[in-house]
VEXTOR-552487 format. One record per residue (C-alpha): residue number from 1; residue in one letter; chain; x, y, z. Coordinates in steps of 0.001 Angstrom, whole numbers, plus 500000, padded with zeros to 6 digits. Last residue first. Layout:
BEGIN
<site voro="NUM" sero="a" zati="A" X="X" Y="Y" Z="Z"/>
...
***
This chain:
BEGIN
<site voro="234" sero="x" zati="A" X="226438" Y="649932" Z="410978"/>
<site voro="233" sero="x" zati="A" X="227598" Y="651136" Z="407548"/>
<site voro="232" sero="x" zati="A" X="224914" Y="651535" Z="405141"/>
<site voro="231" sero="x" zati="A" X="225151" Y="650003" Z="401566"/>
<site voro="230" sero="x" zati="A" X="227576" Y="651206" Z="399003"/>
<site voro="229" sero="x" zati="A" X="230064" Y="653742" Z="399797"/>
<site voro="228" sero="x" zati="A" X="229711" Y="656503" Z="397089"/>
<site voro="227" sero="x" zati="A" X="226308" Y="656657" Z="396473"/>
<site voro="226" sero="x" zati="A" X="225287" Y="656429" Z="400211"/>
<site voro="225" sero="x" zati="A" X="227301" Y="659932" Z="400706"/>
<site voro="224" sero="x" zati="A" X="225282" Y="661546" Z="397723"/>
<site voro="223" sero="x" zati="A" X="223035" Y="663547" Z="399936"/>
<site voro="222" sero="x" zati="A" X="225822" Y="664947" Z="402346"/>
<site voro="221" sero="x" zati="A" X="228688" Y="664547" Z="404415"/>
<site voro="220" sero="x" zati="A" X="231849" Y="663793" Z="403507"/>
<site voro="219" sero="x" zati="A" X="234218" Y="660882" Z="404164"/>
<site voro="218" sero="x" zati="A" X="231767" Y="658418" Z="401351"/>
<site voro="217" sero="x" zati="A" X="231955" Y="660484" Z="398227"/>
<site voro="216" sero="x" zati="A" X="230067" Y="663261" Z="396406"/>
<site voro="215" sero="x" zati="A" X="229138" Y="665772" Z="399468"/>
<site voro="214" sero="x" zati="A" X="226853" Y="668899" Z="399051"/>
<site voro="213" sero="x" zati="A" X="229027" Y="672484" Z="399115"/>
<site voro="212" sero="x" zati="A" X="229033" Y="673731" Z="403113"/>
<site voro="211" sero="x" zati="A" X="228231" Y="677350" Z="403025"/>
<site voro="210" sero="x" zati="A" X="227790" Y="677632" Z="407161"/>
<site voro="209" sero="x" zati="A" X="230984" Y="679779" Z="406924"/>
<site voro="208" sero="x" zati="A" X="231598" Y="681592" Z="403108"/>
<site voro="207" sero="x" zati="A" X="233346" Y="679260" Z="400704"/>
<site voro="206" sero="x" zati="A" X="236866" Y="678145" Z="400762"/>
<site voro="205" sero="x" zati="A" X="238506" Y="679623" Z="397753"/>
<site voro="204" sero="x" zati="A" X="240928" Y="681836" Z="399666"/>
<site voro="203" sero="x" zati="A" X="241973" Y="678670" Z="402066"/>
<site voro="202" sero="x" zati="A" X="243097" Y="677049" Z="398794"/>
<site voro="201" sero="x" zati="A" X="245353" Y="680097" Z="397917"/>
<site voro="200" sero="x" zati="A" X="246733" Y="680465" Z="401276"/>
<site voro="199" sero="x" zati="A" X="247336" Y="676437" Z="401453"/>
<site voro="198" sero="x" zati="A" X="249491" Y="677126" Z="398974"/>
<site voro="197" sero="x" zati="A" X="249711" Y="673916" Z="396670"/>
<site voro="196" sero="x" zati="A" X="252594" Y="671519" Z="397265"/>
<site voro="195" sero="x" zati="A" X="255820" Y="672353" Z="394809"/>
<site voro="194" sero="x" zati="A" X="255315" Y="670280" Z="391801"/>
<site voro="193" sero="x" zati="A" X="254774" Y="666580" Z="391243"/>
<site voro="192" sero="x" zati="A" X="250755" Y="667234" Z="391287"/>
<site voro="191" sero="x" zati="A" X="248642" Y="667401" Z="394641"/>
<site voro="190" sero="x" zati="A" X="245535" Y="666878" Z="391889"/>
<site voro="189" sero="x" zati="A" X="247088" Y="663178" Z="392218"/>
<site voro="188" sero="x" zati="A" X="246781" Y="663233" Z="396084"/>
<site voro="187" sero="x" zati="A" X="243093" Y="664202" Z="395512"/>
<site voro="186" sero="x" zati="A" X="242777" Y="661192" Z="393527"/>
<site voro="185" sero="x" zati="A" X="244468" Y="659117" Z="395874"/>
<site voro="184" sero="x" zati="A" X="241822" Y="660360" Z="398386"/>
<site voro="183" sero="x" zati="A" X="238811" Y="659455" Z="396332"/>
<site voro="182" sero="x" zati="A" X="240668" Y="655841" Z="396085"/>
<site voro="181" sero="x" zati="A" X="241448" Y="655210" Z="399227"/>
<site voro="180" sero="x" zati="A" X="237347" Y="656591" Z="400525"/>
<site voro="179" sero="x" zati="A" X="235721" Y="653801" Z="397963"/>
<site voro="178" sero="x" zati="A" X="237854" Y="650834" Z="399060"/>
<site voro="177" sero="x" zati="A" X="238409" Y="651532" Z="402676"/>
<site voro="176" sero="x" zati="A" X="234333" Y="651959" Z="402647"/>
<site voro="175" sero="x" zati="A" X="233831" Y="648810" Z="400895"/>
<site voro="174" sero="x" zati="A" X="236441" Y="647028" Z="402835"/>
<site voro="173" sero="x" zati="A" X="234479" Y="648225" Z="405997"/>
<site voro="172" sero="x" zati="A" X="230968" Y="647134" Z="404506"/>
<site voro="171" sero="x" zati="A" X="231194" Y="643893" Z="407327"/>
<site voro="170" sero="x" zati="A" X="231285" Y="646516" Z="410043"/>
<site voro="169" sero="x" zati="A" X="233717" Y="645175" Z="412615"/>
<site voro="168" sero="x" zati="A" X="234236" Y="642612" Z="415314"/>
<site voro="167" sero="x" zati="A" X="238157" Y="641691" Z="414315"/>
<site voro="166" sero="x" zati="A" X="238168" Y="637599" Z="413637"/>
<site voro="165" sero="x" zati="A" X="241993" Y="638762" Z="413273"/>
<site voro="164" sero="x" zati="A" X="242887" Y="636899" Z="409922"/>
<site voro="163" sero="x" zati="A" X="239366" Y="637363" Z="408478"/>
<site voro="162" sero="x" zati="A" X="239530" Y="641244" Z="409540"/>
<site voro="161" sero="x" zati="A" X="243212" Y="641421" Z="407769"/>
<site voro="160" sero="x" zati="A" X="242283" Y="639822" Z="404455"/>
<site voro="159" sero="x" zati="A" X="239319" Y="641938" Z="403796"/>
<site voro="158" sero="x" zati="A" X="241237" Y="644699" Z="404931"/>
<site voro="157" sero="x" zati="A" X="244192" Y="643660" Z="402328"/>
<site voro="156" sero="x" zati="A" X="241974" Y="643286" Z="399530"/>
<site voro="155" sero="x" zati="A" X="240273" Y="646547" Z="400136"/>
<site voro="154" sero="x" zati="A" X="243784" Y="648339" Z="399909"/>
<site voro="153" sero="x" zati="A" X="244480" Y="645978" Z="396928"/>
<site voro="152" sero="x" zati="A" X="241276" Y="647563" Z="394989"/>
<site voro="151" sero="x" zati="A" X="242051" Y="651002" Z="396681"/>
<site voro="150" sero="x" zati="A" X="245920" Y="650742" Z="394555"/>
<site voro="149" sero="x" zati="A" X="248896" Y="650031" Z="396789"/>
<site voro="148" sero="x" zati="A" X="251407" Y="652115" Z="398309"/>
<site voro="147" sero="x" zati="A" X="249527" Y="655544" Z="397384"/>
<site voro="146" sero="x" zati="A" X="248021" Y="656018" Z="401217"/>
<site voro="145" sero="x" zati="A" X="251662" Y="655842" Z="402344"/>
<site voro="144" sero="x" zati="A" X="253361" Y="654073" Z="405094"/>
<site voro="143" sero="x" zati="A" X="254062" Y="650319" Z="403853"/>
<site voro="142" sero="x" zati="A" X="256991" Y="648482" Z="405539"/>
<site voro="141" sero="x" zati="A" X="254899" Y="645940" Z="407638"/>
<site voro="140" sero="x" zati="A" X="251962" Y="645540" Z="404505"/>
<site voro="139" sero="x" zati="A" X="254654" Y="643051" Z="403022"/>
<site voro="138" sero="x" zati="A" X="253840" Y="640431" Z="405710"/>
<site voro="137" sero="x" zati="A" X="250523" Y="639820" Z="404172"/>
<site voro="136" sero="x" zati="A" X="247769" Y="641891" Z="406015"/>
<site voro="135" sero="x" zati="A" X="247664" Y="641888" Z="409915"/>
<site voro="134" sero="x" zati="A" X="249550" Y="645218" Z="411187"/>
<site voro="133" sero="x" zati="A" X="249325" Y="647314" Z="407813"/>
<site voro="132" sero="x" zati="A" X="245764" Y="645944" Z="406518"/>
<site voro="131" sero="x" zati="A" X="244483" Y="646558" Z="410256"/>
<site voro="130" sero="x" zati="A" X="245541" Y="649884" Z="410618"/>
<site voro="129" sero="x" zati="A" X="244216" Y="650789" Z="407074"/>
<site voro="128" sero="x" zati="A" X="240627" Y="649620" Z="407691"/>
<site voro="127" sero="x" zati="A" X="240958" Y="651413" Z="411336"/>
<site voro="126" sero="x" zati="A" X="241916" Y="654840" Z="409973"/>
<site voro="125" sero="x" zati="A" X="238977" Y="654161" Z="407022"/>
<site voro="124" sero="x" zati="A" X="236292" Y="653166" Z="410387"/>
<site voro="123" sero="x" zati="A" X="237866" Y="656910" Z="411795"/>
<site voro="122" sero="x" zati="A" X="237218" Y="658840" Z="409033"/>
<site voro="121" sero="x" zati="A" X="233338" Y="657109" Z="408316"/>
<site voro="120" sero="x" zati="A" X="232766" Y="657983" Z="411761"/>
<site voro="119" sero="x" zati="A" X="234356" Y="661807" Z="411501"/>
<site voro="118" sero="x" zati="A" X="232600" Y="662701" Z="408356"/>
<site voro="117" sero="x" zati="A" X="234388" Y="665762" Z="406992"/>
<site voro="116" sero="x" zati="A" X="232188" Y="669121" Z="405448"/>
<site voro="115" sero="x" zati="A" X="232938" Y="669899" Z="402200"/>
<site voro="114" sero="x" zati="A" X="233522" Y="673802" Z="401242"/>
<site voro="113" sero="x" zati="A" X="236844" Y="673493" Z="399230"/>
<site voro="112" sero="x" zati="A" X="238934" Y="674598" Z="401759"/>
<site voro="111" sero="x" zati="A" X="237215" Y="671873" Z="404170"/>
<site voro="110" sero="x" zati="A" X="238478" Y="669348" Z="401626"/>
<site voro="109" sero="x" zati="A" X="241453" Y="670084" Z="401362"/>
<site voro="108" sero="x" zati="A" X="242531" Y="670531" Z="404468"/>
<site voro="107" sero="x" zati="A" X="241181" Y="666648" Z="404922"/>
<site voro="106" sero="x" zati="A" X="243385" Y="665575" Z="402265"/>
<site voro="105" sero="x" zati="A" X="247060" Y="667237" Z="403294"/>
<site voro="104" sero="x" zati="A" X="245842" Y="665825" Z="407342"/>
<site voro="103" sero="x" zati="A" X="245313" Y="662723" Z="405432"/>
<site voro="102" sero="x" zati="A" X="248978" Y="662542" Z="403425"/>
<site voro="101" sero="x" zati="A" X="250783" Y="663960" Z="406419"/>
<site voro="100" sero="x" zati="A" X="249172" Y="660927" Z="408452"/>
<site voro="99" sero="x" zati="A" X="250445" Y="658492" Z="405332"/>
<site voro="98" sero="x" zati="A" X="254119" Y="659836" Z="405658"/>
<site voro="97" sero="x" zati="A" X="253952" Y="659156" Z="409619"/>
<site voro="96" sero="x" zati="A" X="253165" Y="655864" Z="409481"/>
<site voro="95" sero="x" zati="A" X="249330" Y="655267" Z="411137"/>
<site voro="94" sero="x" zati="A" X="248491" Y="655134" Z="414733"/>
<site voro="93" sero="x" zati="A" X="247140" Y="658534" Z="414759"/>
<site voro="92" sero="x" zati="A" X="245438" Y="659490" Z="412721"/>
<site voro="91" sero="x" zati="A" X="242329" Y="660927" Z="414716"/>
<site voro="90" sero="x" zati="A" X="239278" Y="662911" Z="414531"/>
<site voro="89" sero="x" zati="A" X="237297" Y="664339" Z="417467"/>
<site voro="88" sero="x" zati="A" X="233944" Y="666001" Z="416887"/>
<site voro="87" sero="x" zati="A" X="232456" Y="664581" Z="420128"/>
<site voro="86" sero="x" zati="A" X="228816" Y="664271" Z="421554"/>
<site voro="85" sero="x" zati="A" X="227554" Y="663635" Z="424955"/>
<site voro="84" sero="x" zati="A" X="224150" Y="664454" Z="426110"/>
<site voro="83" sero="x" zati="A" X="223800" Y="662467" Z="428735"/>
<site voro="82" sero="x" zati="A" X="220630" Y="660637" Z="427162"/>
<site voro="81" sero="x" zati="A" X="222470" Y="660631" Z="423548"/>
<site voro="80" sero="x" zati="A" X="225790" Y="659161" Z="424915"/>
<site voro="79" sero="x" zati="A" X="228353" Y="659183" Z="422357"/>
<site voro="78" sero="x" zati="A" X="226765" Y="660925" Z="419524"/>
<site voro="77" sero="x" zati="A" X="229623" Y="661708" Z="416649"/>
<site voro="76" sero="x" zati="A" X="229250" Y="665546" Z="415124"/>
<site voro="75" sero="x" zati="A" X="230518" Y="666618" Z="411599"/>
<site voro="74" sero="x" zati="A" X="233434" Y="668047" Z="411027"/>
<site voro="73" sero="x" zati="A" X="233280" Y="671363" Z="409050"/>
<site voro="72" sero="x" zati="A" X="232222" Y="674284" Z="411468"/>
<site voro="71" sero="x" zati="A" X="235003" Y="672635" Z="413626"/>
<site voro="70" sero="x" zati="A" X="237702" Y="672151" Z="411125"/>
<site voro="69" sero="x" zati="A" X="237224" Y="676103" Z="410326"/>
<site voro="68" sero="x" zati="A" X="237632" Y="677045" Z="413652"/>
<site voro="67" sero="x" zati="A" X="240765" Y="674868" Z="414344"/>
<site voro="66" sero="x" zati="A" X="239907" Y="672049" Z="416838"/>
<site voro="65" sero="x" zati="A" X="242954" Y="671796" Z="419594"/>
<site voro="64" sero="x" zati="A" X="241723" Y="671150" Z="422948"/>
<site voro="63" sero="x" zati="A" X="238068" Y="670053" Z="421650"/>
<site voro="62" sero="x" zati="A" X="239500" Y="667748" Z="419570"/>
<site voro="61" sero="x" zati="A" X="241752" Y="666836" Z="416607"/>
<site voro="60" sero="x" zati="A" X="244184" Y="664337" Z="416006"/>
<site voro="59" sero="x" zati="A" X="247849" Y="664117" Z="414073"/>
<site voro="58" sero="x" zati="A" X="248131" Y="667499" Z="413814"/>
<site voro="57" sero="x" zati="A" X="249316" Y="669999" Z="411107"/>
<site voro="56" sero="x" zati="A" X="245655" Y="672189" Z="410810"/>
<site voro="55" sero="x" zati="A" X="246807" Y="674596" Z="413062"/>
<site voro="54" sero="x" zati="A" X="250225" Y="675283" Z="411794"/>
<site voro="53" sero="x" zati="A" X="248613" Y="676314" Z="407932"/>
<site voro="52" sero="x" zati="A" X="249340" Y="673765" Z="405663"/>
<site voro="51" sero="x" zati="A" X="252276" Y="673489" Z="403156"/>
<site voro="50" sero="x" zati="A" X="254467" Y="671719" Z="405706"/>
<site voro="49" sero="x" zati="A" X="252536" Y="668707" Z="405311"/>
<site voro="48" sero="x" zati="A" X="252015" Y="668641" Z="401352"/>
<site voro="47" sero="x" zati="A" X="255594" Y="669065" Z="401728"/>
<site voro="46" sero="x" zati="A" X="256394" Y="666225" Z="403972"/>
<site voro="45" sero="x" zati="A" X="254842" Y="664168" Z="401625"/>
<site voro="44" sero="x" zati="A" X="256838" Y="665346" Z="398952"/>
<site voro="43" sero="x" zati="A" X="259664" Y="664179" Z="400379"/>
<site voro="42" sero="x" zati="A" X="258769" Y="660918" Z="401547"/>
<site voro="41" sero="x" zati="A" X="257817" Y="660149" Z="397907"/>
<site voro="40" sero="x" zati="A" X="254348" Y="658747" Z="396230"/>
<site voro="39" sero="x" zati="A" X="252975" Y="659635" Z="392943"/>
<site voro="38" sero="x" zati="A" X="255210" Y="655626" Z="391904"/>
<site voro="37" sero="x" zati="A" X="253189" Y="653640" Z="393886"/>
<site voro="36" sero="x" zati="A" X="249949" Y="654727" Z="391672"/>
<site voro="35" sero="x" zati="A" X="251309" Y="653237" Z="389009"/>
<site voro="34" sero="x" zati="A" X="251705" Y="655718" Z="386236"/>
<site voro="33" sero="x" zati="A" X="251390" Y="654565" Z="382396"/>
<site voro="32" sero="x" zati="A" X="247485" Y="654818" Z="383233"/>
<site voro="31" sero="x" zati="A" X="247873" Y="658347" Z="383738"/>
<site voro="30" sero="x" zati="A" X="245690" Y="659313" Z="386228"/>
<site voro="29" sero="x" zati="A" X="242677" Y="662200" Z="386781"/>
<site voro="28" sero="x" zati="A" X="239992" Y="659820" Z="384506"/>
<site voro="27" sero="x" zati="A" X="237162" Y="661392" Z="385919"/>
<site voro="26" sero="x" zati="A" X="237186" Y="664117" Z="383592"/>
<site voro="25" sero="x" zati="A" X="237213" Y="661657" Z="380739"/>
<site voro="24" sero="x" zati="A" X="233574" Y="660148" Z="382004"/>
<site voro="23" sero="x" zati="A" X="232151" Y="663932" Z="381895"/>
<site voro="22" sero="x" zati="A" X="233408" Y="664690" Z="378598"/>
<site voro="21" sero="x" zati="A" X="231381" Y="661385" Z="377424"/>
<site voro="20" sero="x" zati="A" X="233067" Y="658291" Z="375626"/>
<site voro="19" sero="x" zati="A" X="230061" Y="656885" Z="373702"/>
<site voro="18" sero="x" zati="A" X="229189" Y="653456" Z="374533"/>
<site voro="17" sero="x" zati="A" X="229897" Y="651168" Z="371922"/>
<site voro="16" sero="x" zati="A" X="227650" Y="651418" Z="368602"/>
<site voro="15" sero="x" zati="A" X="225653" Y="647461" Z="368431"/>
<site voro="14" sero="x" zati="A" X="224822" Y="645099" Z="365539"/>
<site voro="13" sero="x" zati="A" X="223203" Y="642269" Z="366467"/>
<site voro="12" sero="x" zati="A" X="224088" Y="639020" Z="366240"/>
<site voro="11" sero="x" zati="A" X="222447" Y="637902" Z="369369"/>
<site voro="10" sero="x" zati="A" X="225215" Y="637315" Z="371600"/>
<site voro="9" sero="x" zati="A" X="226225" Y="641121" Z="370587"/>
<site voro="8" sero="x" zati="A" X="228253" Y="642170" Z="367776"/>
<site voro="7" sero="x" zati="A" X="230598" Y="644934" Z="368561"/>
<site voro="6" sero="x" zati="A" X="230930" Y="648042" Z="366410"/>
<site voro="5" sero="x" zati="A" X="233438" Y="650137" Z="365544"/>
<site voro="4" sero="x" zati="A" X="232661" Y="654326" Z="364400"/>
<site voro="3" sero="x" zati="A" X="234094" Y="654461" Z="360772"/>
<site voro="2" sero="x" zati="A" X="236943" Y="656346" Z="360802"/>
<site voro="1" sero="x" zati="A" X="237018" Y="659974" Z="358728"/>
***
């Protein structure tokens, strides 16, 4: 049997390294010999979109097109409190084509697994990623899937882009791009190489109406949503 390592600490003392928990592998959905450029092809993309039912294969929702289930899931945006205005509406569009396939593929999945969708925190990531394709380095032109860089470069580039553009924006956006890219590439990675999941059999798992599970990252709502994203978005 191995001894267990230890590390010296700037004291001298002798200290056991962190054990490596079940839950911490669990997390750990890549392989790190796999660049996360390399889960992406236009092909499969196009997949993951024709896998879903015809409803949910838009590139916006709103109140002329919400499916049922999108609109007991998406949360509601106030536009004018004292008129009483309020919208639901969620939009890609803007982005390459590949990537909207990729986030209509993402936010099916999540409402079949029970989640409900924050539209704000949607719609600041849509504008984080604009703004890293139009006015990040010149490279950014030709990108047009959520998997083209890792969520550390994604927030790189939005950082980049809002300084270039003086854009008036939340100063947390990066934060948010970089938190929401990554939960998303990870539910691009449980997409697997295979043939795209049947939306049938994810739509069969979806809990019960009005049985929303409780969020864990920053595009759903819940009581962990702050976790996730860092401090609160204006």
């Amino acid at each position: 049997m191995n001894a267990e390592p230890t590390i010296l600490s700037a004291a001298g003392a002798r200290v056991l390294p962190s054990p490596r928990t079940e839950g911490r592998k669990r997390l750990d959905k890549r392989d790190p010999r796999l660049s996360i450029a390399q889960l992406f092809s236009e092909e499969r993309a196009r997949q993951l979109w024709e896998s879903l039912p015809e409803e949910h294969r838009r590139d916006h929702f709103d109140s002329t097109n919400m499916p049922e289930d999108y609109g007991q899931a998406f949360t509601t945006r106030t536009i004018d409190s004292e008129r009483g205005w309020f919208t639901q509406a969620l939009s890609f569009r803007g982005l390459p084509e590949p990537m909207v396939w990729e986030l209509a593929w993402c936010v099916h999945q999540q409402v079949a697994d029970g989640y409900s969708i924050n539209i704000d925190r949607f719609q600041k990531l849509r504008r984080g990623l604009n703004l890293a394709i139009e006015h990040g380095v010149p490279s950014m032109r030709s990108v047009s899937s959520l998997t083209a860089l890792t969520h550390e470069e994604w927030a790189r580039e939005v950082r980049s882009a809002v300084m270039r553009t003086n854009t008036s924006t939340t100063v947390h956006l990066s934060t948010l791009v970089l938190h929401s890219v990554k939960h998303l590439q990870d539910r691009r990675v449980e997409s697997g190489p295979g043939p795209a999941h049947s939306s049938e059999g994810a739509r069969a798992q979806r809990p019960e109406a009005g049985q929303l599970q409780p969020a864990d990252h920053g595009l759903v709502s819940g009581g962990c949503e702050m976790v996730a994203v860092g401090p609160a978005l204006d």
